[in-house]
C-alpha positions, 0 to 999 in steps of 0.5 A: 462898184462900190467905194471899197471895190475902187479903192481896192482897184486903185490900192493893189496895183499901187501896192504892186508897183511902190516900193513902199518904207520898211516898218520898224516894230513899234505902236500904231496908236488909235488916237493918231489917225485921222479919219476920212468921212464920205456917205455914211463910211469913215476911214482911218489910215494906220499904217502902210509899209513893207516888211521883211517878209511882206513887199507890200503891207496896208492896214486900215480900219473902216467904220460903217454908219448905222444900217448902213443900205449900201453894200461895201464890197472888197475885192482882192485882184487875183495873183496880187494881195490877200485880205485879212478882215477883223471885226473890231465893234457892232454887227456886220453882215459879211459875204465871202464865197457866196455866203452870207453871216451876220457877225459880231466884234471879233469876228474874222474873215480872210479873202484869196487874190481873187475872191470877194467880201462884201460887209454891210452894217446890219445893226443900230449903231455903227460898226467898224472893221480892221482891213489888212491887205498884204502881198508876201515876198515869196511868191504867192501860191493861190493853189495852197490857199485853195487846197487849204479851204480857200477864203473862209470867215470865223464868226466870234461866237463859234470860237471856243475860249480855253482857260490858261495860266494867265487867263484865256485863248481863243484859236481862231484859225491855223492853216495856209492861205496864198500869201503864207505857209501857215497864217495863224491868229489868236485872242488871249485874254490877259488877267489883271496884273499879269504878264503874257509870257517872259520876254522872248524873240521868234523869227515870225513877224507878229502884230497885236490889235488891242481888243479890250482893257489897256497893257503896257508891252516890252517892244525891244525896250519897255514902256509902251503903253497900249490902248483900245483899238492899238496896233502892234508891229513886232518885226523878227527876233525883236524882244518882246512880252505885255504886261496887263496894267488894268484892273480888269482882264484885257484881251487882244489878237495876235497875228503871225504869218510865216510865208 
């Protein structure tokens, strides 16, 4: 069993059994955290919590060194948390269902309670990874997930890029999973000086990965700087819109789970 397999084993029930602190809205900065290093894997821990429709909420990134030989293996317990996976730099190859992808930055793959990812570093440089793993307030619902396709990986480039008002999006996917009656994450991508929308509210918990570029965003108050690699709690009906402060186009994720 590799690294990843035992700190899953150990998080899930960890996650099942703590009642762990509500997250308020606001920025998880990159430059924060630390990192953990052991055999050629580096860990930073972002952020841990509940909110209000996650019991239980963790959030990580993982960074593999270069041909990394050892698989690192994530494996969901079944009826307890899902995984969501986001390629955030290099190349990985990633195992999900029993089929294997070499992917780049960008890249997606979600995983059922029960199923398993296993990533390795394929490339040259080092390659790192957001790792969310979450178990929702409603009871978890496998048979919907598995209806809805199961435990799926969309590759970057197989993701087509729409032109809009404020510059581009990039569906990646929109369909229910375990854990949510509907789970949908975009990219847009923001020209510069622009603002992604006016400032608005919705009941939809939201979190924003900053992918490239740098923004400031309005998070119930103005004034928040964001960065590469940033992460973005935006708890229900909380005030919120981002501006691109840069003076190239900036792009990010945008994640919304309704359970």
């Amino acid at each position: 069993m590799s690294r990843s397999s035992i700190y899953l084993a150990v998080l899930v029930p960890l996650l099942a059994a703590v009642q762990l602190v509500p997250l308020k809205a606001g920025v998880f900065r990159w430059r924060d955290t630390s990192a953990k290093q052991r055999d050629g894997r580096t860990e930073r821990a972002i952020v841990s919590g509940s909110t209000l429709d996650l019991a239980k909420l963790d959030i990580r990134a993982v960074t593999l060194a270069a041909k990394r030989a050892t698989d690192t293996a994530v494996v969901v317990g079944e009826n307890d948390s899902e995984v969501l996976l986001i390629v955030k730099d290099g190349q990985l190859g990633i195992t999900i269902d029993g089929k294997k992808k070499l992917v780049s930055s960008g890249s997606v793959a979600v995983a059922l309670p029960g199923d398993e990812i296993r990533v390795v570093n394929e490339g040259s440089k080092p390659a790192t990874y957001y790792l969310f793993t979450y178990i929702s307030k409603a009871p978890p619902d496998v048979a919907r997930g598995k209806i809805a396709g199961g435990s799926f990986l969309v590759d970057w480039s197989d993701i087509e890029a729409k032109k809009n008002a404020t510059g581009m999006r990039r569906d990646i996917f929109d369909r229910p999973t375990s854990m949510f009656r509907r789970f949908e994450i975009h990219v847009s991508t923001l020209d510069e000086g622009l603002t992604n929308h006016a400032t608005h509210t919705h009941r939809a918990e939201e979190f924003v990965v900053m992918r490239e570029g740098s923004n400031e965003m309005i998070i119930d108050t103005p004034g928040h700087a964001l960065a590469v690699g940033d992460v973005v709690f935006l708890a229900a009906n909380v005030p919120h819109s981002l501006k691109n402060t840069g003076a190239v186009p900036t792009e990010y994720f945008a994640i919304q789970g309704q359970p």
